[in-house]
N, CA, C and O atoms as a CHARMM CRD file, in Angstrom:
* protein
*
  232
    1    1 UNK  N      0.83300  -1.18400   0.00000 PROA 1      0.00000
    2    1 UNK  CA     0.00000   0.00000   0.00000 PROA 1      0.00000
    3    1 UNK  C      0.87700   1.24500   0.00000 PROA 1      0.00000
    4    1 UNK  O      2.05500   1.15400   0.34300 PROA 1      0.00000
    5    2 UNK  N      0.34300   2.40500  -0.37300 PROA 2      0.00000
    6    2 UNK  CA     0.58400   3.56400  -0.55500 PROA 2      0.00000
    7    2 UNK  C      0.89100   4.21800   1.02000 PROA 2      0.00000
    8    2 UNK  O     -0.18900   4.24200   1.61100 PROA 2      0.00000
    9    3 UNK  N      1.74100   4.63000   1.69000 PROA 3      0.00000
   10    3 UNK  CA     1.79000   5.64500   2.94600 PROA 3      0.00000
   11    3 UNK  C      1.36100   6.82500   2.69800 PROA 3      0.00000
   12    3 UNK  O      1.81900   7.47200   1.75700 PROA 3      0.00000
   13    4 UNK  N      0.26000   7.37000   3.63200 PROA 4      0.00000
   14    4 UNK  CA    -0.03000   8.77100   3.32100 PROA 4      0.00000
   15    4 UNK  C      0.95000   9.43000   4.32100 PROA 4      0.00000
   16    4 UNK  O      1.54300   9.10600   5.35000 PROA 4      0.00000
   17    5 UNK  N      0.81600  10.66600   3.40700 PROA 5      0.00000
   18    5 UNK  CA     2.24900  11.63900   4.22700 PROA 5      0.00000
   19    5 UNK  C      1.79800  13.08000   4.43600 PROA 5      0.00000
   20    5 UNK  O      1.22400  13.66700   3.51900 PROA 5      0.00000
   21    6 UNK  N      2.01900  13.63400   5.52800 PROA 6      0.00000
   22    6 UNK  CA     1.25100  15.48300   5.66600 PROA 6      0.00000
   23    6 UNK  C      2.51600  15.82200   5.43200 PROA 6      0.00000
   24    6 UNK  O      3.62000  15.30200   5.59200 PROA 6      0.00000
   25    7 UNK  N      1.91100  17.23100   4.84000 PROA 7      0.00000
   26    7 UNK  CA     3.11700  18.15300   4.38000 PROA 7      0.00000
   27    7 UNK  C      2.60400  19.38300   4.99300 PROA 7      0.00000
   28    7 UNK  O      1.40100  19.56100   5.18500 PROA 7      0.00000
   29    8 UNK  N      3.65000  20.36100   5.34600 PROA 8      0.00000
   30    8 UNK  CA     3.16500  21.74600   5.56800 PROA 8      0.00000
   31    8 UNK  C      2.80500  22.41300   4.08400 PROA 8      0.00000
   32    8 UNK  O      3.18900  22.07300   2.96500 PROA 8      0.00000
   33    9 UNK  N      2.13000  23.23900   4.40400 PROA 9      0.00000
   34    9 UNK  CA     1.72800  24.15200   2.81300 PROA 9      0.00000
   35    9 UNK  C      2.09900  25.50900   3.42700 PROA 9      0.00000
   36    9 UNK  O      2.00400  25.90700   4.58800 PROA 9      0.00000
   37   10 UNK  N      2.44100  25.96300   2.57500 PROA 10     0.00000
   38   10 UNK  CA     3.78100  27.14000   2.53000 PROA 10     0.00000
   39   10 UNK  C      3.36700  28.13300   1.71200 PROA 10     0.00000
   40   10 UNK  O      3.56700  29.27100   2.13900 PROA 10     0.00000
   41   11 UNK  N      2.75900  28.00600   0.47800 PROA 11     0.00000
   42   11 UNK  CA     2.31000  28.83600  -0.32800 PROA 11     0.00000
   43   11 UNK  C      0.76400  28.92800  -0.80700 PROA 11     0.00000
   44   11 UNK  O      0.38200  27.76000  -0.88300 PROA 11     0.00000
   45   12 UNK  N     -0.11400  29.65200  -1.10300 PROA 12     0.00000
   46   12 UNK  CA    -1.42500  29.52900  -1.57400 PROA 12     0.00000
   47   12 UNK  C     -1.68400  29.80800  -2.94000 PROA 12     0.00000
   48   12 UNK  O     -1.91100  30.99400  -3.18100 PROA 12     0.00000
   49   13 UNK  N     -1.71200  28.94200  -3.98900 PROA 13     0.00000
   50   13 UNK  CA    -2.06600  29.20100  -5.26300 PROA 13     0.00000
   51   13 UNK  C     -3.49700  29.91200  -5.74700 PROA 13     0.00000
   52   13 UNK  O     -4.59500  29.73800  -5.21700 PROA 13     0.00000
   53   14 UNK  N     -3.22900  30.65800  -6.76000 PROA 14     0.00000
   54   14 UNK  CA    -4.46600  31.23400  -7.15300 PROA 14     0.00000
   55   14 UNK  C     -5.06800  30.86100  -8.58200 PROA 14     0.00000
   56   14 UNK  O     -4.12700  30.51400  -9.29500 PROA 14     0.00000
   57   15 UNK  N     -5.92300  30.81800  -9.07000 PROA 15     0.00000
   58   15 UNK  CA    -6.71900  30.64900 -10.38400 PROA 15     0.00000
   59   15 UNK  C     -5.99500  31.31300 -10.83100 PROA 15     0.00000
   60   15 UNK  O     -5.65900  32.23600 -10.08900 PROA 15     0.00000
   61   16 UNK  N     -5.32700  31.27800 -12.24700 PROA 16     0.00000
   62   16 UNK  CA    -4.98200  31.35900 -13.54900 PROA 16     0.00000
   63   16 UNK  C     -3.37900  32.10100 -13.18200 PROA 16     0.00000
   64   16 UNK  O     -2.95700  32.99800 -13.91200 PROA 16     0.00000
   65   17 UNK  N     -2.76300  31.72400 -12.26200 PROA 17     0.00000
   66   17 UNK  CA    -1.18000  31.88700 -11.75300 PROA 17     0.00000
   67   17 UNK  C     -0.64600  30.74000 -12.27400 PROA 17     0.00000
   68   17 UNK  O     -0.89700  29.53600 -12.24100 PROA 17     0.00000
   69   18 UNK  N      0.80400  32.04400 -13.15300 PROA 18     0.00000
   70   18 UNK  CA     1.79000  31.18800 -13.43100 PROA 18     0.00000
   71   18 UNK  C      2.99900  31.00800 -12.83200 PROA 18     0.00000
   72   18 UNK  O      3.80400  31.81300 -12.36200 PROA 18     0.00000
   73   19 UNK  N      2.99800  29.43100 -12.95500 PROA 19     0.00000
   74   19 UNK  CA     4.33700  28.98000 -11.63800 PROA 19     0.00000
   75   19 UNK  C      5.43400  28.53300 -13.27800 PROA 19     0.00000
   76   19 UNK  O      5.03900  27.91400 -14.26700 PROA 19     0.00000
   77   20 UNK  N      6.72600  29.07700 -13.04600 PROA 20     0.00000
   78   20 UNK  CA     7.56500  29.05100 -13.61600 PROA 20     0.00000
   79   20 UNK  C      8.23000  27.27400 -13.36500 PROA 20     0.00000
   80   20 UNK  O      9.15000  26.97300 -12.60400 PROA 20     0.00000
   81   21 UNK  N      7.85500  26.82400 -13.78400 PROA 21     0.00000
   82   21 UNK  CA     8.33300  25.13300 -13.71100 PROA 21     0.00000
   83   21 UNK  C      7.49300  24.69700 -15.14200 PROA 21     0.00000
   84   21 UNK  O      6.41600  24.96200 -15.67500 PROA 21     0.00000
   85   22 UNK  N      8.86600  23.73800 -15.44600 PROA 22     0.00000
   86   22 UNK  CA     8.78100  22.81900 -16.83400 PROA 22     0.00000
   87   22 UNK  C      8.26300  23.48800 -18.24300 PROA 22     0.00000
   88   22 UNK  O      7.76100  22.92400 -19.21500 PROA 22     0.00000
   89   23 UNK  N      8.54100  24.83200 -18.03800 PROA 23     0.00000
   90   23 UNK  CA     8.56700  25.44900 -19.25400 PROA 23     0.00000
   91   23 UNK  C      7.22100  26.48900 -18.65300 PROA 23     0.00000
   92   23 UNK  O      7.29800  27.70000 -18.85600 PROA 23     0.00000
   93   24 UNK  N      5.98000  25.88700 -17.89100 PROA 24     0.00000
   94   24 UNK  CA     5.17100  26.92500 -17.63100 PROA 24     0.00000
   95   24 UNK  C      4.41500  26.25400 -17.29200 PROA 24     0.00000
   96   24 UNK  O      4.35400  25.23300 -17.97700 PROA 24     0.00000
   97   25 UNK  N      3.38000  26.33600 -16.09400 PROA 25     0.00000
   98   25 UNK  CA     2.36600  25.83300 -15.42500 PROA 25     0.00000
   99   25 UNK  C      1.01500  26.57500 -15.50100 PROA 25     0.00000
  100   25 UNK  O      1.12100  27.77300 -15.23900 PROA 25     0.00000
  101   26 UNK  N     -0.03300  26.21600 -15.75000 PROA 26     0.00000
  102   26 UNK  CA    -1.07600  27.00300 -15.34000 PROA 26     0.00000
  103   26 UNK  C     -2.13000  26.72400 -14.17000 PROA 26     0.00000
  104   26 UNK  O     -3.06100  25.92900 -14.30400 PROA 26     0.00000
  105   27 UNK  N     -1.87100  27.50900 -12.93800 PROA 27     0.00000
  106   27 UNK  CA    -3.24400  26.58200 -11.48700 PROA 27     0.00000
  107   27 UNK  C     -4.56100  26.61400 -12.66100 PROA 27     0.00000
  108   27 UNK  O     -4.77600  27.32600 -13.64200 PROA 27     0.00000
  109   28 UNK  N     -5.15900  25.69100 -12.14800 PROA 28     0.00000
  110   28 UNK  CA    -6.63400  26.22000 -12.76800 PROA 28     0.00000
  111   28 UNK  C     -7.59400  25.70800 -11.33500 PROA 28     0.00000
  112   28 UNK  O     -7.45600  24.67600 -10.67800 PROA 28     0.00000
  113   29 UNK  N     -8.44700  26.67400 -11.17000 PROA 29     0.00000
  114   29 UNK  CA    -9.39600  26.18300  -9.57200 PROA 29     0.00000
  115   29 UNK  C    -10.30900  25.21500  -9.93200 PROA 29     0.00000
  116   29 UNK  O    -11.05500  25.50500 -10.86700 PROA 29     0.00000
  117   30 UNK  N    -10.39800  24.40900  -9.54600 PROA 30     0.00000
  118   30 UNK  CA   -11.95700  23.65700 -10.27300 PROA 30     0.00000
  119   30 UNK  C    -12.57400  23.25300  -8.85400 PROA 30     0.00000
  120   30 UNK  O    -12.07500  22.36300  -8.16600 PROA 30     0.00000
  121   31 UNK  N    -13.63300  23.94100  -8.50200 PROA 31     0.00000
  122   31 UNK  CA   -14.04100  23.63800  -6.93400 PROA 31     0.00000
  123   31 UNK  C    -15.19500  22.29500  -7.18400 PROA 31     0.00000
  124   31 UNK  O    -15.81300  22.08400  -8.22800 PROA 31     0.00000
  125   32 UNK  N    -15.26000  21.59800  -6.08200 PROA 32     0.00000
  126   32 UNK  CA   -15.83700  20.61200  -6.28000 PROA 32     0.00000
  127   32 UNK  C    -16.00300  19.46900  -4.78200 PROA 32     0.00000
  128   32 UNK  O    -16.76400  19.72600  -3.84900 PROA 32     0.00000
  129   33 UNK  N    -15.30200  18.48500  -4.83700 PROA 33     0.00000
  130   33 UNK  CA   -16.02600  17.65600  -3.92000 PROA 33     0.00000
  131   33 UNK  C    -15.20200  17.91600  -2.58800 PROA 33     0.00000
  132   33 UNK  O    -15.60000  17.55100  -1.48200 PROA 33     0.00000
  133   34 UNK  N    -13.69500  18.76600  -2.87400 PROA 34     0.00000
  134   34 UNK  CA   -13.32400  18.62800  -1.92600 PROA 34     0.00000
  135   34 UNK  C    -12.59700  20.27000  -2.15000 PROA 34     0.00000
  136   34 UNK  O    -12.22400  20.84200  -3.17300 PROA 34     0.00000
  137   35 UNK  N    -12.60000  20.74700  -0.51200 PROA 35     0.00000
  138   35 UNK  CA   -12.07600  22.50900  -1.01200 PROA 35     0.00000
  139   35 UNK  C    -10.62000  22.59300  -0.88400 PROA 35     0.00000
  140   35 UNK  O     -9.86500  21.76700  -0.37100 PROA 35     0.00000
  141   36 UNK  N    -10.34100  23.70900  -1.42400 PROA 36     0.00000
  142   36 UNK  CA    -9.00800  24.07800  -2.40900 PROA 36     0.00000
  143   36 UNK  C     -8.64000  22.81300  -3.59600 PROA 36     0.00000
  144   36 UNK  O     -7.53900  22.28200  -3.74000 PROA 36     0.00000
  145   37 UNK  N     -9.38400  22.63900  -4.05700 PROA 37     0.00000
  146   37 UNK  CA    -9.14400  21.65300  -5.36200 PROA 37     0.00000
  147   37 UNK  C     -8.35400  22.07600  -6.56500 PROA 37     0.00000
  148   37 UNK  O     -9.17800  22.59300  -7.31900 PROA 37     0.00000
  149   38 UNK  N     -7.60100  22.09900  -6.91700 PROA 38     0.00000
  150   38 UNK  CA    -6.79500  22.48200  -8.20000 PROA 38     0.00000
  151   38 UNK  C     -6.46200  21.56600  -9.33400 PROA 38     0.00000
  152   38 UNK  O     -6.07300  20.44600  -9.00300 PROA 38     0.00000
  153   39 UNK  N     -6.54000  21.82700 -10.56900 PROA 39     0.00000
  154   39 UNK  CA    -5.68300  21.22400 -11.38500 PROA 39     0.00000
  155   39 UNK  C     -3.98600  21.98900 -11.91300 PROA 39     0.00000
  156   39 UNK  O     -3.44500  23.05300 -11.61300 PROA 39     0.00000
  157   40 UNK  N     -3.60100  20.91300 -12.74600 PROA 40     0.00000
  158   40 UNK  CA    -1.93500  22.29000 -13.19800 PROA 40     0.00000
  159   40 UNK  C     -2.38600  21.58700 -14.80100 PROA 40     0.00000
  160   40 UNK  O     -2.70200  20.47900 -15.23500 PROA 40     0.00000
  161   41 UNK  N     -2.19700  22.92800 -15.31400 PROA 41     0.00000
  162   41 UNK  CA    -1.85000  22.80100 -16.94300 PROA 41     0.00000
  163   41 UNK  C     -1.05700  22.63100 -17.26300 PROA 41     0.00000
  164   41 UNK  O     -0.43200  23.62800 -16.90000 PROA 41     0.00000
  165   42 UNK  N     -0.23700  21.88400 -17.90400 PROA 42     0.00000
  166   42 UNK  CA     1.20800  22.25600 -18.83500 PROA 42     0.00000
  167   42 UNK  C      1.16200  22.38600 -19.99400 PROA 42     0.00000
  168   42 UNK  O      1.28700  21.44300 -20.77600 PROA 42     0.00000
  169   43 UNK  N      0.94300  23.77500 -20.38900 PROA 43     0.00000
  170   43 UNK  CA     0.52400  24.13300 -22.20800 PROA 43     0.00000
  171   43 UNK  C      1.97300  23.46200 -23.58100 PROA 43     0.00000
  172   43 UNK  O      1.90600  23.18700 -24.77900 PROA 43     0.00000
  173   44 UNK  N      2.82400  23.44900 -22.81700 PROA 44     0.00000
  174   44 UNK  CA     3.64400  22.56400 -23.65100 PROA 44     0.00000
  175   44 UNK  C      3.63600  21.23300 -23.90000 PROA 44     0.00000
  176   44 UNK  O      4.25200  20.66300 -24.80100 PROA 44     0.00000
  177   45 UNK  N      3.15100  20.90100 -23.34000 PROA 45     0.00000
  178   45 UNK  CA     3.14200  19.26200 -23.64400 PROA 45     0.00000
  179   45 UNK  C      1.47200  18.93100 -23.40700 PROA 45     0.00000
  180   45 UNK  O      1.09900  17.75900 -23.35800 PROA 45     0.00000
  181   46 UNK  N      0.54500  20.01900 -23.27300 PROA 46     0.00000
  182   46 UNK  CA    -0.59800  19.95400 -23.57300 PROA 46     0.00000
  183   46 UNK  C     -1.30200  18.84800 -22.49300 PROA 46     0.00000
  184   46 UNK  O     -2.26500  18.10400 -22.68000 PROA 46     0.00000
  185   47 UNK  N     -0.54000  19.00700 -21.42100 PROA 47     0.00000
  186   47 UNK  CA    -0.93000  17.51200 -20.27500 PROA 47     0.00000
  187   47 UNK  C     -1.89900  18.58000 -19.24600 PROA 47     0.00000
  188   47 UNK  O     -1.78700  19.78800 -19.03900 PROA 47     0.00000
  189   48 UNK  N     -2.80400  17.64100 -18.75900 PROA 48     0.00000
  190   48 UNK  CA    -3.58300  18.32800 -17.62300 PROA 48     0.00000
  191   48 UNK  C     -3.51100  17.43100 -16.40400 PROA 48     0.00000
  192   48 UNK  O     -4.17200  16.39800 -16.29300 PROA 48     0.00000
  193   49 UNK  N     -2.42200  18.02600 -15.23800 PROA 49     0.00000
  194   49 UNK  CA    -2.60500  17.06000 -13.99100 PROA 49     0.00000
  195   49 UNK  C     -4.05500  17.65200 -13.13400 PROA 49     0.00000
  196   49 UNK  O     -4.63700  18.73200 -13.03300 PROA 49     0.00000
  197   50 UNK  N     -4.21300  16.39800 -12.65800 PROA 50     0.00000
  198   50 UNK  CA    -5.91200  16.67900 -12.27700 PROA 50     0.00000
  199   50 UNK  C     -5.42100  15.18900 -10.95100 PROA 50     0.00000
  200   50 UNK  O     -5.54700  14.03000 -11.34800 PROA 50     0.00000
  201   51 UNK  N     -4.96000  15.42400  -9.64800 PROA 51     0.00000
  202   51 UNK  CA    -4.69000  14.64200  -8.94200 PROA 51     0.00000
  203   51 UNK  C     -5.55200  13.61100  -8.28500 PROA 51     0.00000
  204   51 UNK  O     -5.08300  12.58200  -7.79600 PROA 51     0.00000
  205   52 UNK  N     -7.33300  14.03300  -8.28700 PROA 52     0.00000
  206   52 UNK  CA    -7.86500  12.94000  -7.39400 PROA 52     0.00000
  207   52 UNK  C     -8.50200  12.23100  -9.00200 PROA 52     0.00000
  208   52 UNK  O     -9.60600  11.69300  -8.90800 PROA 52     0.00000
  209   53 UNK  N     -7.93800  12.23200 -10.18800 PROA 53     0.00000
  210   53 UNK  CA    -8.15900  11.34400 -11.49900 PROA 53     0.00000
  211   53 UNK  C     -7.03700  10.33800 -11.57200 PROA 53     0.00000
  212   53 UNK  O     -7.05300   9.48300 -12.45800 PROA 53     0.00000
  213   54 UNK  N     -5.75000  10.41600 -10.39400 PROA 54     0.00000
  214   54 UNK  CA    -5.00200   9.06900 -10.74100 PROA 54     0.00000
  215   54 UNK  C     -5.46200   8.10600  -9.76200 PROA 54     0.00000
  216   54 UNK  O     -5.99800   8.20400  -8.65800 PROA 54     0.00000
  217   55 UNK  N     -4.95200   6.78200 -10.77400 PROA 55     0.00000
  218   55 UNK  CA    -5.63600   5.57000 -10.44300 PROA 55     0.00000
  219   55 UNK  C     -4.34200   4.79800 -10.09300 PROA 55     0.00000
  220   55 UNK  O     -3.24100   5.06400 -10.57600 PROA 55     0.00000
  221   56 UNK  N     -4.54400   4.00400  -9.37500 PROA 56     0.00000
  222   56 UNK  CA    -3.27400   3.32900  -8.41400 PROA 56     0.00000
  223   56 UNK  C     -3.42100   1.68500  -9.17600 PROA 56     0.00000
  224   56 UNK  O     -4.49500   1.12900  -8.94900 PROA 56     0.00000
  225   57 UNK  N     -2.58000   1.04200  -9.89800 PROA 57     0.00000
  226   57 UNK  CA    -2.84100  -0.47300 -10.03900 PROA 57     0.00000
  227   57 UNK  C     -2.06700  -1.20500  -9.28200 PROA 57     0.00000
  228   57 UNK  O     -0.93400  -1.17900  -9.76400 PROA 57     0.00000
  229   58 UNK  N     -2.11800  -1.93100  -8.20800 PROA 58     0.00000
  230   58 UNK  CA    -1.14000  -3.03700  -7.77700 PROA 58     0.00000
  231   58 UNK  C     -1.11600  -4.30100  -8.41000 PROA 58     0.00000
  232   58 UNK  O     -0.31900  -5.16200  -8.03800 PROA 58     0.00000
């Protein structure tokens, strides 16, 4: 199994802020089942991380 791990949070992201990593990030807010929900864009490689959409296979 997976260990869950707490982290401190240090910074507060905002809707449509760009974070200078991997060429360019975009937050995007998408509120929903759970609060402060975010996705990250990466317009270069056209990928959308969207974290409670990964799926774990053992």
């Amino acid at each position: 199994m997976i260990k869950n791990i707490s982290v401190e949070v240090n910074t507060n992201l905002t809707d449509g802020e760009e974070l200078d990593y991997g060429g360019g990030i975009t937050v995007i807010q998408v509120p929903g089942h759970t609060p402060g929900h975010l996705c990250l864009y990466h317009e270069k490689s056209k990928s959308l991380i969207a974290g409670d959409a990964n799926i774990i296979h053992g």
